[in-house]
C-alpha distance (Angstrom), angle and dihedral (degrees) to the residues before:
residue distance angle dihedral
X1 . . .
X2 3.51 . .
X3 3.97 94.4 .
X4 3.88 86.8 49.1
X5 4.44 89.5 53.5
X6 3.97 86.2 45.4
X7 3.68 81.0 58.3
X8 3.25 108.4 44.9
X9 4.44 91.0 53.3
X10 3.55 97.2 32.6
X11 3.94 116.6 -105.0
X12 3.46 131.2 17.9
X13 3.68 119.8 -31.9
X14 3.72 108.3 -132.4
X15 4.06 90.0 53.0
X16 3.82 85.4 52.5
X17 3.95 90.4 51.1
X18 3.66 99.3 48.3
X19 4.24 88.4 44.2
X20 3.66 88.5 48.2
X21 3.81 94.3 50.8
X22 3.64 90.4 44.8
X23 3.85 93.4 51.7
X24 4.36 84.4 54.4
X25 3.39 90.0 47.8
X26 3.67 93.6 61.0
X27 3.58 88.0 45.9
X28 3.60 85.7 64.4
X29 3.81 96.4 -102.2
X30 4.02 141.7 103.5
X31 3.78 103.7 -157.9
X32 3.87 122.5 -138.1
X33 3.71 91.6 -168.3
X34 4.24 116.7 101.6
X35 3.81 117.3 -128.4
X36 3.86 90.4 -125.2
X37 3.77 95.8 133.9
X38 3.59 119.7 99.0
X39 3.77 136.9 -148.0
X40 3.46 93.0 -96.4
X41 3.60 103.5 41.9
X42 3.96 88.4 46.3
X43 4.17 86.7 56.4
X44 3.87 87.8 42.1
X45 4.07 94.1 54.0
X46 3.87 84.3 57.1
X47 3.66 97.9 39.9
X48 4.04 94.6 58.0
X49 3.79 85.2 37.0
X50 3.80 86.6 63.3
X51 3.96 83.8 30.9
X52 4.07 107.9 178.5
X53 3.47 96.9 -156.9
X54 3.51 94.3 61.5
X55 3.76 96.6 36.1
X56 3.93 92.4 55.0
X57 3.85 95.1 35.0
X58 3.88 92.3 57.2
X59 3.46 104.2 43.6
X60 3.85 103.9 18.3
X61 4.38 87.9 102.9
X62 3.52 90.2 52.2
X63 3.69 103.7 46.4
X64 3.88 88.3 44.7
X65 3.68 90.2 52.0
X66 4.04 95.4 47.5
X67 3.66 96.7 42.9
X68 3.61 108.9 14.6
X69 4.00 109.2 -136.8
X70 4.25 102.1 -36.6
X71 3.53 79.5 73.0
X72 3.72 87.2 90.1
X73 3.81 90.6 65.4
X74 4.22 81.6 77.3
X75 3.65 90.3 81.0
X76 3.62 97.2 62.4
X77 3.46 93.7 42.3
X78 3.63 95.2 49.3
X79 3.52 94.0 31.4
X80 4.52 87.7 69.4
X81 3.88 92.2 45.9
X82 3.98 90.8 48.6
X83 3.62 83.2 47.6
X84 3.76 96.4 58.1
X85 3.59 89.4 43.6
X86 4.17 86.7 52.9
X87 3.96 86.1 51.6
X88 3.64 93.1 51.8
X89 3.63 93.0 48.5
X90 3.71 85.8 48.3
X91 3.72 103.7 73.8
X92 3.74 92.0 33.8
X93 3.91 90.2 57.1
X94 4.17 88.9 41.1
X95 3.73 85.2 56.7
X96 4.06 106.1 34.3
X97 3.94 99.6 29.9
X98 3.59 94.1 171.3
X99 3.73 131.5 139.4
X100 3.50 114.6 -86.2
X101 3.73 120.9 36.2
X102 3.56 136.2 -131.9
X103 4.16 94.0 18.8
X104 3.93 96.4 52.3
X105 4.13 87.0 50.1
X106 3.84 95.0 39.3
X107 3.99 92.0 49.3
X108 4.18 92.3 47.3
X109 3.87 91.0 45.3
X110 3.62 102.6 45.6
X111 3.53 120.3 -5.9
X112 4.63 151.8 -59.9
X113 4.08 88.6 -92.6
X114 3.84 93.8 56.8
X115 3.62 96.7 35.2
X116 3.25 88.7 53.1
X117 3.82 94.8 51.2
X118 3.80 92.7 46.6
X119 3.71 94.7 48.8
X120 3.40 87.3 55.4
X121 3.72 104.6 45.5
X122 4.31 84.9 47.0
X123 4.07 91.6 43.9
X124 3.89 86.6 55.9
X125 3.16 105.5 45.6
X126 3.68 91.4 46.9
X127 3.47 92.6 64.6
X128 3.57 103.5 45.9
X129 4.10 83.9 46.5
X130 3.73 82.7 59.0
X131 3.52 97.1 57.0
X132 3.30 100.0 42.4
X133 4.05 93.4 55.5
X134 3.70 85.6 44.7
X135 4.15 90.3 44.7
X136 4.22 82.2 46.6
X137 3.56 99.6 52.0
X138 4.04 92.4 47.6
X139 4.20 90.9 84.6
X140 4.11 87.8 55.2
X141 3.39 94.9 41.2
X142 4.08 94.5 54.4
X143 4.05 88.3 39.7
X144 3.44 87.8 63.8
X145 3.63 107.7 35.5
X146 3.79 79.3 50.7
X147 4.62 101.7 -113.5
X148 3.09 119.3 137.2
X149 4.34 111.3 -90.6
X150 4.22 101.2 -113.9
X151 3.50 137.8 124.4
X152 4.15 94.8 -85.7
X153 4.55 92.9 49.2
X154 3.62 87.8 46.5
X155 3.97 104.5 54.6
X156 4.03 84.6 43.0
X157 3.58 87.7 45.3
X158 3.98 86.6 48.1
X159 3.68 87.9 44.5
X160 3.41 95.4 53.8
X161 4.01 93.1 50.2
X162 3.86 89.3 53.0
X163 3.59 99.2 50.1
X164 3.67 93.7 43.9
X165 3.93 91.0 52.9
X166 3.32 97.2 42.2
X167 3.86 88.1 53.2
X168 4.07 83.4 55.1
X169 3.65 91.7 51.5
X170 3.92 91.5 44.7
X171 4.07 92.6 57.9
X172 3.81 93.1 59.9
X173 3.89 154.1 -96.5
X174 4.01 90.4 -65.6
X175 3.75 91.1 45.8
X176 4.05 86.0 41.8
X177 3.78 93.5 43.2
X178 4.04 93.0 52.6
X179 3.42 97.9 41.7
X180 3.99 87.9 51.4
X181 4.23 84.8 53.0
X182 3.80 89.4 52.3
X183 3.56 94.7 43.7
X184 3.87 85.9 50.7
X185 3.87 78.2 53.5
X186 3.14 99.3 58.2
X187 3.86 99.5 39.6
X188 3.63 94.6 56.6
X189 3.52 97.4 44.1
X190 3.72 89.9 46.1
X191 3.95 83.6 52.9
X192 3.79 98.7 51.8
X193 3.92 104.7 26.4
X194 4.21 85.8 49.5
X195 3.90 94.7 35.3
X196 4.20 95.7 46.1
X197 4.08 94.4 43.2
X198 4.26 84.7 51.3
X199 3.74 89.7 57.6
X200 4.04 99.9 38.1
X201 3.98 90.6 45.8
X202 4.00 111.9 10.2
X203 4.04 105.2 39.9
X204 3.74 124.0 124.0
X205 3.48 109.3 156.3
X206 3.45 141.0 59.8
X207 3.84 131.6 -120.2
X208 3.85 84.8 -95.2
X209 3.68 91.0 73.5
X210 3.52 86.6 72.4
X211 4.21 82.4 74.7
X212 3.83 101.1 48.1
X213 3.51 118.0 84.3
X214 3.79 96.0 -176.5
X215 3.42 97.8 -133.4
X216 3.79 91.7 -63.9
X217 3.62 90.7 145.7
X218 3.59 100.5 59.8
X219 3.93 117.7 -170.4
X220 3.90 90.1 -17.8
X221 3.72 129.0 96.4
X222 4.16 110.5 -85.7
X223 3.83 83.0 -117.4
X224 3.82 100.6 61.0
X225 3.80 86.8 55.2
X226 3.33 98.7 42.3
X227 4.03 95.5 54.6
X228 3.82 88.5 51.1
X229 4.08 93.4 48.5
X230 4.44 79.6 48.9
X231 3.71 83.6 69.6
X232 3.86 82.7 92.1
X233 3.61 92.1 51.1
X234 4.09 99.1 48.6
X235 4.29 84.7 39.3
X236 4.00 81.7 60.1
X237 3.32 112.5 45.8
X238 3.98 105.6 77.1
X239 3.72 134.2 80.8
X240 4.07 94.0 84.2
X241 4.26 86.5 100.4
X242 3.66 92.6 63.2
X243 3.83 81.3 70.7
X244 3.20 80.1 76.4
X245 3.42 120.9 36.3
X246 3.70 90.6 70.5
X247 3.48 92.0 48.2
X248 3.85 93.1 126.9
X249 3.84 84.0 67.4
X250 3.48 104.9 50.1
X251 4.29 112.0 75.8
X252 3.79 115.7 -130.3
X253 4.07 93.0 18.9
X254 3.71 99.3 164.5
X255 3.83 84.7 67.1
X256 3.76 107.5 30.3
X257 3.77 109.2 37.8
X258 3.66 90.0 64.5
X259 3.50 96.9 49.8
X260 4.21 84.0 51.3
X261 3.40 89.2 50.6
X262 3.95 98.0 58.2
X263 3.70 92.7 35.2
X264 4.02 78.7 57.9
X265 3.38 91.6 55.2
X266 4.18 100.9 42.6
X267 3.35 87.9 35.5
X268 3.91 110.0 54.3
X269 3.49 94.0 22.8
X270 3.89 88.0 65.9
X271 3.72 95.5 41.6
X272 3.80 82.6 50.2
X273 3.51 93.9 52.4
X274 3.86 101.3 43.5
X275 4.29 85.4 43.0
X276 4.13 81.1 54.2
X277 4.27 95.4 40.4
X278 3.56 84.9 56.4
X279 3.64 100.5 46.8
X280 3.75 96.0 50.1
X281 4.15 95.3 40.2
X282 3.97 85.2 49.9
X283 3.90 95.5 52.3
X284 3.85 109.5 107.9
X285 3.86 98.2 -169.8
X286 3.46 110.5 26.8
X287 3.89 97.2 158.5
X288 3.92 78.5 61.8
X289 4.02 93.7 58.2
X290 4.08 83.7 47.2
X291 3.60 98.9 55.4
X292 4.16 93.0 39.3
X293 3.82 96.8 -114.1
X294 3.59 85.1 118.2
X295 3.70 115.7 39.3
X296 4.03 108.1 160.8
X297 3.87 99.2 48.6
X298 3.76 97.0 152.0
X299 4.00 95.1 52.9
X300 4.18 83.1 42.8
X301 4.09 83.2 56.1
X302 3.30 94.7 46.5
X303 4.06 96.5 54.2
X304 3.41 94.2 43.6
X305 3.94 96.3 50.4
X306 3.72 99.1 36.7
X307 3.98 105.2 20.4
X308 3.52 122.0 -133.5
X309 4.14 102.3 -57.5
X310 3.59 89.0 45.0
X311 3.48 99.3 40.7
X312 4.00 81.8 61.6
X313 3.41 97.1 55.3
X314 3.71 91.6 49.5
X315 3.89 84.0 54.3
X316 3.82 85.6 50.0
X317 3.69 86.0 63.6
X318 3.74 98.6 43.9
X319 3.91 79.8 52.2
X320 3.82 95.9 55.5
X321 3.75 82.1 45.1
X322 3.95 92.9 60.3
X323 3.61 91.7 42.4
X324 3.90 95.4 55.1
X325 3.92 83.1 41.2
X326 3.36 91.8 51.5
X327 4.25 95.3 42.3
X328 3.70 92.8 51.3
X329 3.86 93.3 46.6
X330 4.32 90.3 52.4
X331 4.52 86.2 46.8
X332 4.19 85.3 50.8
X333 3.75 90.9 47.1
X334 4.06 100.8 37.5
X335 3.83 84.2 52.8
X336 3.79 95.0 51.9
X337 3.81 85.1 46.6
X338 3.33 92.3 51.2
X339 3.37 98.4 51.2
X340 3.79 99.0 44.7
X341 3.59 74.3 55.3
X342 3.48 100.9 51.5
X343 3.86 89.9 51.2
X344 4.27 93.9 50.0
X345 3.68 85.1 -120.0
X346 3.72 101.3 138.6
X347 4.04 142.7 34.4
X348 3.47 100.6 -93.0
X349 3.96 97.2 47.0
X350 3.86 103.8 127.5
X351 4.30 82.9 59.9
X352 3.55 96.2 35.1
X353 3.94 100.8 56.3
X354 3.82 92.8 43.4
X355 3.93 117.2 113.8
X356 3.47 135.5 -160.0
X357 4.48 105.3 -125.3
X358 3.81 80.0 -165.8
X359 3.83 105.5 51.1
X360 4.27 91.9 19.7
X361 4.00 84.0 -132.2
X362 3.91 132.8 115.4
X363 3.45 97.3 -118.4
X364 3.22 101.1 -164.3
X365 4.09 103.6 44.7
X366 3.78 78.1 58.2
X367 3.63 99.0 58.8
X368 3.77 88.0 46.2
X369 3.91 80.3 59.3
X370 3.85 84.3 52.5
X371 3.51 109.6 46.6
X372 3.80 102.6 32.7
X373 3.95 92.7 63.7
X374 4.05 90.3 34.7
X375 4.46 73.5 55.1
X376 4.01 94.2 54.8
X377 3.82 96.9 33.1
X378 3.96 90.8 53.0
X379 4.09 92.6 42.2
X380 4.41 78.3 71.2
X381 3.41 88.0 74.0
X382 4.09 89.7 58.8
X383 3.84 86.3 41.4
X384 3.91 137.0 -5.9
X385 3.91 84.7 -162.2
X386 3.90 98.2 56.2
X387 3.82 89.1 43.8
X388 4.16 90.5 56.2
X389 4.03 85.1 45.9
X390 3.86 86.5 52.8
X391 3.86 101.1 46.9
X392 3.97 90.0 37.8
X393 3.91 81.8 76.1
X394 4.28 95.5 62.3
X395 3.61 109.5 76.8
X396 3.73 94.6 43.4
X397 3.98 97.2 40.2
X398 3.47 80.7 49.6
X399 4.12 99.1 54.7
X400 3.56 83.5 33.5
X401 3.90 83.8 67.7
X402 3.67 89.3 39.9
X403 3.73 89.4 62.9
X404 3.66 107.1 40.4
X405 3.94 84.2 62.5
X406 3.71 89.2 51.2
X407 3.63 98.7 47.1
X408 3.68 86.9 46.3
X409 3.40 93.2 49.5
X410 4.48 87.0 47.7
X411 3.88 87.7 56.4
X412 3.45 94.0 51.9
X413 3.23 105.2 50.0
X414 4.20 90.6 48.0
X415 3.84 87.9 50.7
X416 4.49 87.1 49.3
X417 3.52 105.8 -84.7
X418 4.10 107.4 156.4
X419 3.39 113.9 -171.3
X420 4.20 114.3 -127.4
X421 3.54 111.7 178.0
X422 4.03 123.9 109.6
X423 3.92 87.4 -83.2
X424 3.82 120.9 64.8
X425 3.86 125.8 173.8
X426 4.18 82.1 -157.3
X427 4.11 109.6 -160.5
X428 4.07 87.4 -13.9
X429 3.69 91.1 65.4
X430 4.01 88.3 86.5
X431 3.49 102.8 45.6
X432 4.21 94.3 45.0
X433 3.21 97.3 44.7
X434 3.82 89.7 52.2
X435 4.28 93.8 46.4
X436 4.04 76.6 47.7
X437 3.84 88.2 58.0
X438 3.87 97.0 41.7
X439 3.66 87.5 43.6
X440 3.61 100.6 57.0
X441 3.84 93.6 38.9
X442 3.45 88.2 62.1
X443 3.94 103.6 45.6
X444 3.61 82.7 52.3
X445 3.72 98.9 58.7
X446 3.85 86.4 47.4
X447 3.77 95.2 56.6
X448 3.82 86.5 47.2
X449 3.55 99.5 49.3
X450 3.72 116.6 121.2
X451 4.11 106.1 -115.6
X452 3.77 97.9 165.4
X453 3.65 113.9 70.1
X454 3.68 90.1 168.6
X455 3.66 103.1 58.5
X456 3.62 131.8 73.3
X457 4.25 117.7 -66.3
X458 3.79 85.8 -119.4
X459 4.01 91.3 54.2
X460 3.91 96.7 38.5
X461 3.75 96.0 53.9
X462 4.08 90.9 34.0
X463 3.81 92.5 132.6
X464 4.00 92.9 50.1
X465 4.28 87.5 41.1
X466 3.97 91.2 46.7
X467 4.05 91.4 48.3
X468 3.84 96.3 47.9
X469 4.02 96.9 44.2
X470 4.14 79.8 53.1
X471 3.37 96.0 49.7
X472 3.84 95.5 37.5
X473 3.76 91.6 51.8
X474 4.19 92.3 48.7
X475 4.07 87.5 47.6
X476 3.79 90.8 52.7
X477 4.09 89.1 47.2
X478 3.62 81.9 52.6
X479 3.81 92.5 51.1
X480 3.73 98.4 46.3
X481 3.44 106.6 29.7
X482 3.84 111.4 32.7
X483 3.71 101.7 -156.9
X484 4.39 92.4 145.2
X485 3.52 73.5 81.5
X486 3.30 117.1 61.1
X487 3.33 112.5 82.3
X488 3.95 135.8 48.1
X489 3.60 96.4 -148.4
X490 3.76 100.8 148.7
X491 3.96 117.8 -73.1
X492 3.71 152.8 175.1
X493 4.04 78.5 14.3
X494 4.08 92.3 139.0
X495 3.66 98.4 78.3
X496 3.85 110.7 66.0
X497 4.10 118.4 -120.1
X498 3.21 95.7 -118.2
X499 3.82 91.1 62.5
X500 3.60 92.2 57.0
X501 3.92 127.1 73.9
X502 3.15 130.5 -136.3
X503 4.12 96.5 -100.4
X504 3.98 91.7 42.3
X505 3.99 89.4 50.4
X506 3.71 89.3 58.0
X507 3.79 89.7 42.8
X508 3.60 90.0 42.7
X509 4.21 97.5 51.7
X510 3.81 83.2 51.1
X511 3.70 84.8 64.6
């Protein structure tokens, strides 16, 4: 066994422990997490993160509807700009592998006041994105347990989904680490078994389709359609980060989380893809799906190619594809807890940064992960309408996130940052992470575009509303309560000294 682990990370694992501790120590750290989590686990936390199934499944109907079936082309598209974004994380991550993502990186590449800001904006919308996978998989979960789908079976369902992931998370990194393989499992089989069966028994159209948009963009440029049918596209393409907020558990990280993080990216983006392909080839009357007449087409696919007993284990799939989802999304958030935590940078601390030496989990930033999302999903039974205002906030907190790191990551490379871990972009560093800027900027105007002239100002520019009352409520924390500045845990430590006069140093240590 041991000969097989010295494989799998390249050399013997003992020398890799005691570098890998040394490289946290001069991070200013002495991690009480094991390195039990291997390669493949680490790439399958971030591939059920990003999960495919549950990407397409959700907001296949919609997508279809807005774009008609070019909408598909979004995942390429989006799949490249993700990808530069994965790079850029990449040598951050090979150089700052510490627990807990985006706010570690931000606060070593720029400073405590925007680490703070982007640790907040990421925790946030990590936990309404857990509730609203949990809140999504509640309809599949009563269909095949046989209730009823309303607002009452889906927060139990959702319930249900929580507790049981957060009783996976609770049993450890090895228990969390194979249940993420299985759940990778399951998601890929899901994608190939479901996706190859549509096209032997359910196909109707050729490859051409993938060209007509049936007049799905009505009197509006193509273009305008299309960029609201990408939605499904810029809602799939996350998950890879996860890589790396549990890169205290994962031996060798410099080297292998980056490699996880691609594979995340080729990987799921594919099975996305091909889950998608299948969908749209298999879709007898897609005018039908355009004009709303038919507004469930995947779980009308499903009965019609599997029948009703089969169609329930298919959901049974989907299911253990929400739960992984949902499992990876509580380890990405209990780590950023954690290591806010860790750092004093938030009421709450003195729980947060506590650790089980039994289970080698924080406890405690895991039931945050818990009860939060339990919070939102439960608020649906006051109001269905608040709950969608609530949720509309996670994919764009959660690029919003993305790009803070990547802008801090741009600045510090223009002021002499030169990244040194095991994974170097070299003379393409520049250029990708600026496509990863650009990139981001402009997926994050498209989810806040306004696409519903007819509602309410507050309800048409919902996404731009939810982001600023997040942001507005973290810089009034800030304001009042001070906690970026708690703790001297190295920062701003990217950009060398001599880069940085005398006036920015002071400006940059109040960072």
């Amino acid at each position: 066994m041991q000969e097989n682990l010295n494989k799998k990370i390249g050399g013997s694992a003992s020398e890799h422990y005691d570098s890998d501790a040394a490289q946290l120590a001069s991070l200013g750290y002495e991690s009480e997490f094991r390195r039990d989590m291997s390669p493949w686990a680490n790439f399958s936390l971030g591939f059920t993160y990003l999960s495919p199934v549950v990407g397409v499944y959700s907001l296949f109907a919609y997508a279809l509807a807005q774009g008609g079936p070019p909408m598909i082309w979004s995942f390429f598209i989006v799949g490249l700009g993700q990808l530069l974004v994965a790079l850029v994380f990449s040598e951050i991550v090979a150089q700052y592998p510490v627990a807990g993502g985006v706010y570690p990186w931000a606060r070593r590449l720029w400073g405590r006041k925007w680490a703070w800001m982007t640790g907040w904006v990421y925790l946030m919308a990590l936990l309404v994105t857990i509730a609203s996978v949990a809140y999504g998989a509640g309809p599949y979960l009563a269909q095949v347990l046989g209730f009823e789908v309303s607002v009452d079976s889906a927060i139990l369902c959702a319930v249900v989904l929580l507790a049981l992931s957060t009783i996976i998370n609770f049993l450890g990194t090895k228990v969390l680490a194979a249940a993420a393989v299985i759940g990778f499992a399951a998601e890929l089989i899901g994608a190939l078994v479901v996706g190859f069966w549509l096209l032997i028994t359910q196909r109707v159209h050729g490859l051409d389709v993938l060209f007509d948009s049936f007049g799905a963009q009505g009197s509006h440029s193509y273009m305008y359609a299309f960029a609201a049918a990408g939605l499904i596209g810029i809602f799939q393409y996350y998950g890879f980060e996860a890589c790396g907020d549990v890169a205290e558990e994962v031996p060798n990280p410099g080297v292998l989380i980056p490699k996880a993080m691609r594979r995340t990216i080729y990987i799921g983006g594919a099975a996305a893809t091909f889950v998608c392909l299948a969908l749209v080839l298999s879709v007898a009357d897609i005018p039908a799906v355009i004009a709303g007449k038919d507004v469930t087409p995947v779980d009308t696919l499903l009965n019609d190619a599997f029948g009703a007993v089969g169609a329930k284990i298919v959901l049974g799939i989907v299911l253990i594809s929400f739960l992984s989802c949902v499992m990876s999304l509580q380890a990405a958030a209990s780590r950023l807890a954690y290591s806010y935590g860790r750092d004093d940078m938030i009421v709450g601390s003195r729980l947060l940064k506590k650790f089980s030496a039994a289970r080698h989990i924080p406890p405690y930033a895991l039931l945050l992960a818990a009860i939060v999302p339990a919070l939102i999903v439960l608020g649906s039974k006051v109001s269905t309408d608040a709950l969608t205002k609530v949720i509309s906030f996670a994919a764009f907190g959660i690029y919003l996130g993305f790009q803070m790191v990547v802008f801090a990551a741009l600045r510090a490379r223009l002021k002499g940052w030169k990244p040194s871990g095991k994974y170097q972009l070299g003379k393409w560093g520049l250029p990708v992470n600026i496509g990863a800027l650009v990139y981001g900027i402009i997926a994050m105007i498209n989810m806040c575009w306004p696409r519903t002239p007819d509602a309410p100002w507050y309800d048409n520019y919902i996404v731009l509303v939810s982001g600023v009352i997040v942001v507005g409520i973290g810089l009034l924390y800030m304001m009042i309560h001070r906690s970026y500045g708690h703790s001297n845990v190295p920062y701003n430590v990217a950009i060398p000294k001599k880069y940085i006069s005398h006036k920015n140093k002071r400006n940059d240590m109040s960072m």
